[in-house]
TINUNU-769454 format. One record per residue (C-alpha): residue number from 1; residue in three letters; chain; x, y, z. Coordinates in nm, 3 decimals, decimal comma. Layout:
    i   aa  ch       xx       yy       zz
  NUM  ALA   A        X        Y        Z
...
END
This chain:
    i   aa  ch       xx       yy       zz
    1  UNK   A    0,000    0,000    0,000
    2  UNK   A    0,136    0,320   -0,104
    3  UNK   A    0,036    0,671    0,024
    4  UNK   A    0,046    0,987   -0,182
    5  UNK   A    0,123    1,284    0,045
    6  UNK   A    0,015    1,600   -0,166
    7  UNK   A    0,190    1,923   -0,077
    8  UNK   A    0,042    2,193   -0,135
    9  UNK   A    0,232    2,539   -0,167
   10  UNK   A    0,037    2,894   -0,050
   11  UNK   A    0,209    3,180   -0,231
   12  UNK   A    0,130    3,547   -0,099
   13  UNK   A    0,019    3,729   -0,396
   14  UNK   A    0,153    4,109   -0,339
   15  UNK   A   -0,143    4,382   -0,317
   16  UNK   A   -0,149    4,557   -0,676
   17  UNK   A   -0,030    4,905   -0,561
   18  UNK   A    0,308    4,818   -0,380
   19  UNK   A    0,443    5,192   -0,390
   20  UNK   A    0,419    5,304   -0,055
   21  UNK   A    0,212    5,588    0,018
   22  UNK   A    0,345    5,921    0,006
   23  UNK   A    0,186    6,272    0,104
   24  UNK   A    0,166    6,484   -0,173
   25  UNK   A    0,213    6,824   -0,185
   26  UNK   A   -0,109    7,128   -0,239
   27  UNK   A   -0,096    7,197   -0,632
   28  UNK   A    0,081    7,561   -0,653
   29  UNK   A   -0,130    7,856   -0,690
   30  UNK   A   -0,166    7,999   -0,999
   31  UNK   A   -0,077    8,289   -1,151
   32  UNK   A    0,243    8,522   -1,162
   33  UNK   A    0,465    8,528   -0,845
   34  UNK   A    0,489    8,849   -0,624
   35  UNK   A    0,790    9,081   -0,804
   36  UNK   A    0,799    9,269   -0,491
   37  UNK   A    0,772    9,299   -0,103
   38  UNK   A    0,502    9,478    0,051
   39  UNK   A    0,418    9,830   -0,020
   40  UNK   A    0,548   10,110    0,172
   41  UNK   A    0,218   10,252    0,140
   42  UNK   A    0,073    9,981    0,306
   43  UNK   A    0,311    9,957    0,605
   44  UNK   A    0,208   10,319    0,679
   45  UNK   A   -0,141   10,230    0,638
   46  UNK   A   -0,103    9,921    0,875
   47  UNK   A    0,102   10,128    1,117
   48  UNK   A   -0,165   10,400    1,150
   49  UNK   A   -0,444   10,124    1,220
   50  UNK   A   -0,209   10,016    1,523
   51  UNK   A   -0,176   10,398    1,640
   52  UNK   A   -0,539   10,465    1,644
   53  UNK   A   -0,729   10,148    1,638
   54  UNK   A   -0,653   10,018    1,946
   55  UNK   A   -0,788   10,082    2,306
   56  UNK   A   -0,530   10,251    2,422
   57  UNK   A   -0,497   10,457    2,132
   58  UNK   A   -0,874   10,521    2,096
   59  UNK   A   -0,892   10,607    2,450
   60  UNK   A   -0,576   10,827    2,463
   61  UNK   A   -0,680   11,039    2,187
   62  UNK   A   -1,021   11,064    2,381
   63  UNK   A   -0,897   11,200    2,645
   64  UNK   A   -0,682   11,449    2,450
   65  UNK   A   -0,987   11,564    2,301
   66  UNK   A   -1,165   11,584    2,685
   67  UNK   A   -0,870   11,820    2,777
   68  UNK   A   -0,916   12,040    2,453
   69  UNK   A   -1,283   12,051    2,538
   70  UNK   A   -1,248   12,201    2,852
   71  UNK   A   -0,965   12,426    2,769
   72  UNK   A   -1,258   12,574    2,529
   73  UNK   A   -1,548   12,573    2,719
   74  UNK   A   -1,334   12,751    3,022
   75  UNK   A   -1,247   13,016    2,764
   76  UNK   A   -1,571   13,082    2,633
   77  UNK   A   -1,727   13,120    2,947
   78  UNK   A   -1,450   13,344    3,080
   79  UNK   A   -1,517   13,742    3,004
   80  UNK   A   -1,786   13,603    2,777
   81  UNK   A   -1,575   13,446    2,545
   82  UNK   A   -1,394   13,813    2,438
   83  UNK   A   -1,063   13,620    2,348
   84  UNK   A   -0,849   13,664    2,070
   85  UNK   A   -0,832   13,374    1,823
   86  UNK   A   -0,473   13,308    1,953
   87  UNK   A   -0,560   13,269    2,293
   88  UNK   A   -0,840   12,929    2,175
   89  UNK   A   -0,536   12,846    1,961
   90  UNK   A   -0,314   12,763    2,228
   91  UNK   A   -0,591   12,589    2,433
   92  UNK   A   -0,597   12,365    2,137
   93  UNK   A   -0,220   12,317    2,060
   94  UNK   A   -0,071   12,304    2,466
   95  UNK   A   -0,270   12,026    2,554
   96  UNK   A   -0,212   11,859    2,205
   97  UNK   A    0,145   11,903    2,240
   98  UNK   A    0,136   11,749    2,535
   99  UNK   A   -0,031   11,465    2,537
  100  UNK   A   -0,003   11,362    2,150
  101  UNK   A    0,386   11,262    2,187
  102  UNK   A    0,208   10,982    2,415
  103  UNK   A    0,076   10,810    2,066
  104  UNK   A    0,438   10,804    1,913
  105  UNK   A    0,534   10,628    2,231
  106  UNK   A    0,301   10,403    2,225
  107  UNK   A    0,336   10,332    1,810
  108  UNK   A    0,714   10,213    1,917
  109  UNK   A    0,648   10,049    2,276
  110  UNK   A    0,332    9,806    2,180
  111  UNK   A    0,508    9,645    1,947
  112  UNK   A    0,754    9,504    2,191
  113  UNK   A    0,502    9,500    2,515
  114  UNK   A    0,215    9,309    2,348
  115  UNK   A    0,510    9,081    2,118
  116  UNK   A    0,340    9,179    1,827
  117  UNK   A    0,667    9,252    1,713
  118  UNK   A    0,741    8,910    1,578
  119  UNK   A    0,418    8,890    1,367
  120  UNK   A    0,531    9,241    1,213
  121  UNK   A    0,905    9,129    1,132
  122  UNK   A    0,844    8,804    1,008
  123  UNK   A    0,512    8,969    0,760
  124  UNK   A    0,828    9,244    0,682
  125  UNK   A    1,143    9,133    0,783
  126  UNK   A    1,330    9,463    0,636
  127  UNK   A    1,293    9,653    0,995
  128  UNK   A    1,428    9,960    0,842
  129  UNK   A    1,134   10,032    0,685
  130  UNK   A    0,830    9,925    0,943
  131  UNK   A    1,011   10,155    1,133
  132  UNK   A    1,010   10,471    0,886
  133  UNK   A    0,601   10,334    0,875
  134  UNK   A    0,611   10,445    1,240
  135  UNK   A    0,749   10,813    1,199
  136  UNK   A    0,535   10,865    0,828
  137  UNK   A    0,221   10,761    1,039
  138  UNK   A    0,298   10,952    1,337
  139  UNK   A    0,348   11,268    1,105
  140  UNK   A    0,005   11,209    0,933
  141  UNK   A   -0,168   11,201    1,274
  142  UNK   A    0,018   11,462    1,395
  143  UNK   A   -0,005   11,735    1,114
  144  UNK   A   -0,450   11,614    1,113
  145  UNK   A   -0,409   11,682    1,457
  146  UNK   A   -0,259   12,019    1,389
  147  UNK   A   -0,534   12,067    1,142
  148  UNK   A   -0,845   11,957    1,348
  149  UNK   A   -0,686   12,198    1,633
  150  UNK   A   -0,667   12,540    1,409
  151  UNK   A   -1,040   12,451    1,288
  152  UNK   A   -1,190   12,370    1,658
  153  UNK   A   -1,036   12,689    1,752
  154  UNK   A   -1,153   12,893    1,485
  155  UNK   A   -1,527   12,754    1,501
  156  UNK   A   -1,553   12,836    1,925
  157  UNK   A   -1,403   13,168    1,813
  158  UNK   A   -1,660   13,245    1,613
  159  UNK   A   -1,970   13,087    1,828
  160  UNK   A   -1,813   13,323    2,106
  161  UNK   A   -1,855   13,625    1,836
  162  UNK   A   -2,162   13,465    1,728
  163  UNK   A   -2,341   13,352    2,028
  164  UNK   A   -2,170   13,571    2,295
  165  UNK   A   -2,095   13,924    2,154
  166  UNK   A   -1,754   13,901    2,159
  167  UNK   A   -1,478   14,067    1,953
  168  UNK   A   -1,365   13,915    1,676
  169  UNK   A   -0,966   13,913    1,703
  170  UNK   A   -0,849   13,702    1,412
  171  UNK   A   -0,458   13,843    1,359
  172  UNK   A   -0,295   13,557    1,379
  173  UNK   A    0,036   13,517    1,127
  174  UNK   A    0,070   13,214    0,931
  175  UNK   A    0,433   13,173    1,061
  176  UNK   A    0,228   13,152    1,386
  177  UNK   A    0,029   12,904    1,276
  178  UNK   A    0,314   12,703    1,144
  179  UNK   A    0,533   12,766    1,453
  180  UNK   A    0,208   12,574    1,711
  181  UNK   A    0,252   12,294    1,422
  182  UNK   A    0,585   12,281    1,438
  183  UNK   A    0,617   12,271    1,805
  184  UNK   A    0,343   12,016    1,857
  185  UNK   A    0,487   11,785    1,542
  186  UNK   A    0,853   11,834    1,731
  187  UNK   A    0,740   11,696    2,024
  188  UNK   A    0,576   11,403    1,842
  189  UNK   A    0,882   11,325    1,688
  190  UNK   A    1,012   11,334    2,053
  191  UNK   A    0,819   11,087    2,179
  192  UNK   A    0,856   10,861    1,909
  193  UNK   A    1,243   10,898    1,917
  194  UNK   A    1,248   10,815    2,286
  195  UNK   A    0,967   10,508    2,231
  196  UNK   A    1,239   10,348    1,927
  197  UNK   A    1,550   10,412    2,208
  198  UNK   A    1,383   10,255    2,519
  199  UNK   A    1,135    9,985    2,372
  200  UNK   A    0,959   10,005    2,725
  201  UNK   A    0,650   10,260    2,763
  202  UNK   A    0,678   10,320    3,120
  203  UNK   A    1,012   10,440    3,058
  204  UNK   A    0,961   10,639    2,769
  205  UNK   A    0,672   10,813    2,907
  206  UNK   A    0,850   10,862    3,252
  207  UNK   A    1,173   11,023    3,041
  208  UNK   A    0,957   11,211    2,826
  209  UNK   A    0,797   11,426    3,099
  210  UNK   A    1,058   11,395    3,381
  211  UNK   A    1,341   11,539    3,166
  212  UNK   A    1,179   11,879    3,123
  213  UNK   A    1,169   11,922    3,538
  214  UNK   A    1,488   11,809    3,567
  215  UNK   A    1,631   12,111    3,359
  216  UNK   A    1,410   12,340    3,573
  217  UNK   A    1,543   12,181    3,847
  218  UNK   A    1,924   12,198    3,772
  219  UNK   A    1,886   12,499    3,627
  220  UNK   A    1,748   12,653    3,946
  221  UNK   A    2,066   12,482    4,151
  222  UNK   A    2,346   12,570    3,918
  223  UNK   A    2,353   12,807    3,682
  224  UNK   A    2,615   12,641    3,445
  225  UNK   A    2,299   12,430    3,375
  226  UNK   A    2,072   12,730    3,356
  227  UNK   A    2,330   12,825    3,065
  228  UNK   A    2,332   12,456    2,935
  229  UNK   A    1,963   12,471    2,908
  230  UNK   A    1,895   12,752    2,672
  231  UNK   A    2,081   12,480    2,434
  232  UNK   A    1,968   12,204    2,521
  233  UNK   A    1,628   12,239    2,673
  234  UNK   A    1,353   12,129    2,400
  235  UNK   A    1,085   12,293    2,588
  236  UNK   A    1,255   12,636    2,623
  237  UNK   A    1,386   12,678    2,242
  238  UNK   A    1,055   12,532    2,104
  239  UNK   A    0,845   12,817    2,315
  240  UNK   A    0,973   13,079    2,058
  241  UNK   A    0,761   12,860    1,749
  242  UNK   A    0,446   13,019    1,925
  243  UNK   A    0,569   13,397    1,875
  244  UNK   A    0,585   13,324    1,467
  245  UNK   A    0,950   13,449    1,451
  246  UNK   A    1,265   13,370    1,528
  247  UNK   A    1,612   13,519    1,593
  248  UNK   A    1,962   13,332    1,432
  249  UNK   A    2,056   13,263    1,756
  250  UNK   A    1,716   13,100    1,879
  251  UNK   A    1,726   12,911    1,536
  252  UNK   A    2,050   12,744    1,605
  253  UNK   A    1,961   12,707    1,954
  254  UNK   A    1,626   12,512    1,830
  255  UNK   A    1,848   12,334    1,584
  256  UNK   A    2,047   12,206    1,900
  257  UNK   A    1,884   12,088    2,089
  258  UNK   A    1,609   11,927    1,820
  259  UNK   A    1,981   11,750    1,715
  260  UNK   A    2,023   11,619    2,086
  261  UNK   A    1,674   11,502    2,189
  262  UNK   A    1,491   11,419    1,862
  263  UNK   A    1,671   11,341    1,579
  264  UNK   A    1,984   11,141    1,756
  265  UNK   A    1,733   10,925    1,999
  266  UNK   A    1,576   10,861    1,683
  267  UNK   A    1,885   10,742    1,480
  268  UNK   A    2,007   10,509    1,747
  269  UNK   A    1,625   10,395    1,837
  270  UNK   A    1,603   10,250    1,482
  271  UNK   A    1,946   10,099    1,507
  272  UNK   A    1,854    9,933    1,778
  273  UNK   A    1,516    9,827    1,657
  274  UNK   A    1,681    9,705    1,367
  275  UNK   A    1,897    9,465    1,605
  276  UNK   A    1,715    9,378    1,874
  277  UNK   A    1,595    8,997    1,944
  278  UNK   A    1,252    8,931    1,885
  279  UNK   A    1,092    8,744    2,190
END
């Protein structure tokens, strides 16, 4: 007797896709690649959304236009409004030229307190130029500042004419007018210059407004820095902008100390902004 063993033989058959699987890459988009980074036009117009459409921004130019308010209203009550128009124009421009170098501050400092700053250099990684986007926008609120100031002035002038009998005083020169600009665009500048240097807004802000008390106060304890002051004292060679004209000698003493507190805090700032670390 014989037995047959039968063998039988099981062969794995292979699937019929053996390619493993690999992610594919999203098609590319279509159309012509970007020549160009992004607009300087835009940068300003991005900058000046972060200056004034923000809380702090909305609320700070709120409360400039509070101050201005009651500036007015005080002077149109007073002597039943019988002001000249110079006298509502620097209710408008003091408290404007104080409290509007807060907003250049603040167009520097929030970029580095909030870390937005790392969105903004990685979106434009040139620094150089977001930062130019901070003084162009700062000048284009500033000078509709200016602008909104000479108006408000000029319209309570006239309701006190209108409304209260006053006389109408309107001789104000144009090198006036350009001298409260200039002195409230100056200090703008100022603030921005100090906000690019320190990157920190309580010690901008603290700097801005401490440093003009600490001339009067040295200057009222030594007189070298009484001397050093008519220099290098913004406040003091700025006050002649508001008289419309100027002497050489308070030109080049304007020119000095704009040199020493705007325009070199500014230079450095953006050096440094330009080489800081991101966090």
């Amino acid at each position: 007797m014989s037995t047959t063993t039968a063998t039988t033989t099981t062969t794995r058959r292979a699937p019929a896709d053996s390619t493993p699987h690999v992610a594919r890459l999203p098609e590319p988009l279509a159309g012509p690649r970007p020549a160009r980074g992004i607009p300087f036009g835009r940068l300003v117009r991005a900058e000046l959304r972060k200056m004034i459409d923000t809380r702090a921004g909305r609320w700070l130019l709120v409360a400039i236009g509070v101050v201005i308010a009651g500036a007015l209203t005080v002077l149109f009550v007073q002597q039943g409004g019988d002001h000249p128009y110079g006298a509502y124009l620097q209710a408008t421009a003091m408290p404007m030229a104080l409290l509007l170098p807060v907003v250049g501050i603040l167009a520097v400092t929030s970029e580095w307190s909030q870390r937005t700053a790392l969105v903004t250099f990685t979106l434009e990684a040139r620094r150089a130029r977001v930062a130019w986007a901070k003084v162009v926008a700062a000048l284009a609120v500033g000078v509709v500042a200016v602008v909104l100031s000479f108006a408000l002035a000029a319209a309570v002038h006239a309701a006190a004419i209108g409304l209260r009998g006053a006389t109408g005083d309107w001789g104000v020169e144009g090198t006036v007018l350009l001298g409260a600009g200039g002195y409230v665009l100056l200090g703008l500048l100022q603030g921005l210059a100090f906000g690019m240097l320190l990157r920190n807004t309580p010690a901008a802000v603290v700097l801005y407004y401490v440093l003009p008390t600490g001339w009067s106060i040295l200057g009222s304890l030594w007189s070298a820095a009484a001397s050093a002051g008519e220099w290098l004292d913004l406040n003091r060679t700025m006050q002649p902008l508001f008289g419309g004209s100027l002497t050489g000698e308070q030109w080049a003493q304007l020119g000095t100390s704009v040199g020493v507190w705007v325009l070199l805090p500014l230079l450095v700032g953006m050096v440094w902004v330009t080489r800081a670390e991101v966090k």
